[in-house]
N, CA, C and O of each residue as an XYZ file, in Angstrom:
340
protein
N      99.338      2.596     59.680
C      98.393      3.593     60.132
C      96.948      3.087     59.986
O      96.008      3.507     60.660
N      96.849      1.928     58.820
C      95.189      1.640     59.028
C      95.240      1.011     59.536
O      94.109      0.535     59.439
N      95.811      0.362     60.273
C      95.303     -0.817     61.615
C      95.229     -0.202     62.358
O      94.060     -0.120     62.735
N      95.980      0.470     62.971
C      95.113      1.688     63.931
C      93.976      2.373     64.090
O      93.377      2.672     65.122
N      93.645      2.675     62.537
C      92.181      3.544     62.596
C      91.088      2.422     63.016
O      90.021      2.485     63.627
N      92.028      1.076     62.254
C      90.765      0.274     62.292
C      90.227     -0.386     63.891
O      89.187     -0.822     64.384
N      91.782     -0.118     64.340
C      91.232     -0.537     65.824
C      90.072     -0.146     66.176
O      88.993     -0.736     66.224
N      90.518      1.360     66.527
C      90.339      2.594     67.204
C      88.593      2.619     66.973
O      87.778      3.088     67.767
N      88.260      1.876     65.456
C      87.067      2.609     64.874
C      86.050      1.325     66.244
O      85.138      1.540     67.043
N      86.973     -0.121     65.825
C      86.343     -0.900     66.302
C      86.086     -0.856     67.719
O      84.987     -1.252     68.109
N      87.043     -0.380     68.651
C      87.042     -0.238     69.744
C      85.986      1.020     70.365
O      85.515      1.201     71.488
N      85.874      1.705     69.195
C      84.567      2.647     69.482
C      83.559      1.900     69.208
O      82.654      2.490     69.799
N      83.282      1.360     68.910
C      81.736      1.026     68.285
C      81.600     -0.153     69.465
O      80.440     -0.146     69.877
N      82.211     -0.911     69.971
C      82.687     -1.537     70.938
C      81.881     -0.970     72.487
O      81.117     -1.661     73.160
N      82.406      0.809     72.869
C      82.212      1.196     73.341
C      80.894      1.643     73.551
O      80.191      1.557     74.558
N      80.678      2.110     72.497
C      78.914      2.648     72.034
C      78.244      1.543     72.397
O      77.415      1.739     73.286
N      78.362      0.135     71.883
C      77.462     -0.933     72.153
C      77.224     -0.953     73.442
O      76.059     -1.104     73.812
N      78.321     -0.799     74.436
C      78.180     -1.123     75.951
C      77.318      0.022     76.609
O      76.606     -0.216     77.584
N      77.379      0.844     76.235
C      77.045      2.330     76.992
C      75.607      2.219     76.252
O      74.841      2.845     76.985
N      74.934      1.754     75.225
C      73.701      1.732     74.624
C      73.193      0.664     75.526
O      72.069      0.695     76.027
N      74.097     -0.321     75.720
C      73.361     -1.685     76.368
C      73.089     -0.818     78.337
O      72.165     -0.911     79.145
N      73.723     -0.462     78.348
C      73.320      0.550     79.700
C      72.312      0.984     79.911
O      71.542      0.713     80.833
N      72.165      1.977     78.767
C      71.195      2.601     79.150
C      69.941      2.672     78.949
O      69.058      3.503     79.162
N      70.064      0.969     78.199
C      68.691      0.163     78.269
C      68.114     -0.712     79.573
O      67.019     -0.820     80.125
N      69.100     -1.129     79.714
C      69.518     -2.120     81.315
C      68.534     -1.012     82.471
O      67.574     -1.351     83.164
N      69.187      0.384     82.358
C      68.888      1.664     83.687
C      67.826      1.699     83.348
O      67.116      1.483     84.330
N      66.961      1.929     82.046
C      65.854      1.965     81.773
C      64.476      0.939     82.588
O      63.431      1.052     83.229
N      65.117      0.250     82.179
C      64.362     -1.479     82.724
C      63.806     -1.395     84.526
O      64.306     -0.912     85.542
N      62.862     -1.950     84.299
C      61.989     -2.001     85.617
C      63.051     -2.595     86.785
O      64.009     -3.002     86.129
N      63.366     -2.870     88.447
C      64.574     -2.825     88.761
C      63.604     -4.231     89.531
O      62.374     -4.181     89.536
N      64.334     -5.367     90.113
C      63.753     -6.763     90.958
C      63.548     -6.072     92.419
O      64.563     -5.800     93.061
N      62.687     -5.876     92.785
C      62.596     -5.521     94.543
C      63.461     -5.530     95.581
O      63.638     -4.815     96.567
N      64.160     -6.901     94.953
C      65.368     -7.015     95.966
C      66.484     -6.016     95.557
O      67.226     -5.649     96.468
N      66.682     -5.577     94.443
C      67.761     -4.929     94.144
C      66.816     -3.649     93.916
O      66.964     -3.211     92.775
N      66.054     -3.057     94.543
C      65.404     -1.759     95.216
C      65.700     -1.711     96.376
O      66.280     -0.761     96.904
N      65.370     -2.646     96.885
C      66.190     -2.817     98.703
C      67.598     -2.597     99.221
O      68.045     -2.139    100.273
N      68.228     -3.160     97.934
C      69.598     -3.013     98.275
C      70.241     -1.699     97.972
O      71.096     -1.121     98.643
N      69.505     -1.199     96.476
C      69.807      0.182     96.420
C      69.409      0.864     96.941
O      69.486      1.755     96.096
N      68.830      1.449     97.994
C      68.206      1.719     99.200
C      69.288      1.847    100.263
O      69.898      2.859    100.611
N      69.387      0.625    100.690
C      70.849      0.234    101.199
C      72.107      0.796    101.196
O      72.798      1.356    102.048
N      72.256      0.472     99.869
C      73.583      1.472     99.359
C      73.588      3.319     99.442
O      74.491      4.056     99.836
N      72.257      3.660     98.925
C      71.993      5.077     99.237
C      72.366      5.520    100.691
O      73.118      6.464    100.929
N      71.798      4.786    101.583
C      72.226      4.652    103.611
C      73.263      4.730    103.635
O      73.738      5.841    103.870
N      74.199      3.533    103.391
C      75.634      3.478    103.598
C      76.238      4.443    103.279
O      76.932      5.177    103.982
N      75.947      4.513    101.909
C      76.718      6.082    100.960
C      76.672      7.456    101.698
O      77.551      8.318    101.702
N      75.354      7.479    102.374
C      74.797      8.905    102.998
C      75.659      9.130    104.402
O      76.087     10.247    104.692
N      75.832      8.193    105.084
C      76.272      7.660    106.497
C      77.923      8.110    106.603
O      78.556      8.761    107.434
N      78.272      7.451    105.380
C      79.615      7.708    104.974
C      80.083      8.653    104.918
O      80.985      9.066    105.648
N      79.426      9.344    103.798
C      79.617     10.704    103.600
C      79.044     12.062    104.246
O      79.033     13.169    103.709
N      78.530     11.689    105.639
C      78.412     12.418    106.670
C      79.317     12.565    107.474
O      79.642     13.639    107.980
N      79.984     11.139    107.742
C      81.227     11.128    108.302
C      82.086     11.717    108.386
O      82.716     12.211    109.322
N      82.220     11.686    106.699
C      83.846     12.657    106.379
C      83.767     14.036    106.347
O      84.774     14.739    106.262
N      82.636     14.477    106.409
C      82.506     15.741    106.337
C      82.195     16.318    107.409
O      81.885     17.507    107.337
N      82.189     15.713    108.576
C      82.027     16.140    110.298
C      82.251     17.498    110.394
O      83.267     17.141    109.798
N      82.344     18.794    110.549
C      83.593     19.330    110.759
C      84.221     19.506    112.255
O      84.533     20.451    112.979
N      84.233     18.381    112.309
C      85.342     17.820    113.942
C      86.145     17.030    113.721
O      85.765     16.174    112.923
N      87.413     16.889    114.184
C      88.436     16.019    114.221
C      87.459     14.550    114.459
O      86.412     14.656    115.098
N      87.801     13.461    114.009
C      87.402     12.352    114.430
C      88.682     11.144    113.818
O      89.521     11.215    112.919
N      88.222      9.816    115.053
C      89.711      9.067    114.554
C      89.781      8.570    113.445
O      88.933      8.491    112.556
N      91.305      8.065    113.520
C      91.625      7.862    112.085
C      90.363      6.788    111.586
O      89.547      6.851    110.666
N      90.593      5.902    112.531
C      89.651      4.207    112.050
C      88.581      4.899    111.380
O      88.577      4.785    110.154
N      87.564      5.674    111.973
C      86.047      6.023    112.424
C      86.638      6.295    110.135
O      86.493      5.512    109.196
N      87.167      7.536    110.176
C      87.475      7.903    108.836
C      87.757      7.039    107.969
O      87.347      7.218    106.823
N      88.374      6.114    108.225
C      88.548      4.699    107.711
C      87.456      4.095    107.268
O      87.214      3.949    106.070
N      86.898      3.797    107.977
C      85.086      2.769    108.041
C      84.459      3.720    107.501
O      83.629      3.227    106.736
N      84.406      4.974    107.489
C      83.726      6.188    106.651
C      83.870      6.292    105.225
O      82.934      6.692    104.532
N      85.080      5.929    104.696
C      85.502      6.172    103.325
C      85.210      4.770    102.790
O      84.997      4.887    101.583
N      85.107      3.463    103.181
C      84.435      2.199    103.087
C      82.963      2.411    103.309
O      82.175      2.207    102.386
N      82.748      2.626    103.941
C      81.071      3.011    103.269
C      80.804      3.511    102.821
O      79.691      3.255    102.361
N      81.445      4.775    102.414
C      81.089      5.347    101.155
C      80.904      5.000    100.087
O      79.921      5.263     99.393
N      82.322      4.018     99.660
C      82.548      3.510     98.697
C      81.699      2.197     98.628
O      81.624      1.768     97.476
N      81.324      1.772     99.159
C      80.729      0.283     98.739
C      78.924      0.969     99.020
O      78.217      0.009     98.713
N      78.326      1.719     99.290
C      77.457      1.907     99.311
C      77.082      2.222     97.971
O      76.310      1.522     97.315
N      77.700      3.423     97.497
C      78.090      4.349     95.778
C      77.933      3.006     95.045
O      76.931      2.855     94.347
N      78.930      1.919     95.155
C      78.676      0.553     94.288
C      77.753      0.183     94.480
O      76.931      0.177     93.564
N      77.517     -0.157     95.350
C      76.199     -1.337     96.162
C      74.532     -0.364     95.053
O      73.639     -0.917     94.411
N      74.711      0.737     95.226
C      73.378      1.040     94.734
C      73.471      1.255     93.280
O      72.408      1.211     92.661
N      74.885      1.546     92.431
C      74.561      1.791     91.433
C      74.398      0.039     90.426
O      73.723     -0.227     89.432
N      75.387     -0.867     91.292
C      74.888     -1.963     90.681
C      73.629     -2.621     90.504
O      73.353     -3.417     89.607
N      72.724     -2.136     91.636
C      71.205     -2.610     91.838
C      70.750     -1.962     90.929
O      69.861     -2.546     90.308
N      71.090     -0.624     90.472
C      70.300     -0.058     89.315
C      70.233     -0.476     88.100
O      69.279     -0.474     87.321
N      71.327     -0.847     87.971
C      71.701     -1.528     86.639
C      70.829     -3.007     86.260
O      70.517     -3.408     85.138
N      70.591     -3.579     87.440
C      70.020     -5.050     87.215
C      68.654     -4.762     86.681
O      67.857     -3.902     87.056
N      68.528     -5.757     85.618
C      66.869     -5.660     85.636
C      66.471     -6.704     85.160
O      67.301     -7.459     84.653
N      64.924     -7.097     85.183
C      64.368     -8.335     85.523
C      64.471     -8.734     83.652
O      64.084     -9.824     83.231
């Protein structure tokens, strides 16, 4: 049972470190280029998620390429946020 706690304790503190190192990183001034791109990603994301929410039938593909930009836009900008100089 104490190797468990001791995991558990370590694997928290583990956790805390990463999520502290975050939200120093988000803090941090962002490189221009990765303002541009999150920018970018905000478009894609927005584009996307206009798509799916049409309320008209539209084809499958179109919904397809819709739920891919969604998704890589959502990434695309939150990784730019994260970067910092």
């Amino acid at each position: 049972m104490s190797y468990v706690s001791n995991l558990i304790s370590k694997f928290t503190m583990e956790v805390n470190k990463l999520i502290s190192e975050l939200k120093t990183r988000w803090k941090k001034p962002t490189p221009p280029l990765f303002q541009k791109l999150g920018q970018l990603g905000l478009i894609l994301a927005g584009i996307g998620g206009a798509i799916l929410t049409a309320p008209v039938a539209l084809p499958l593909v179109l919904t397809n390429v819709a739920g891919y930009l969604l998704t890589a836009g959502t990434v695309l900008a939150s990784i730019s946020q994260i970067t910092s100089e």
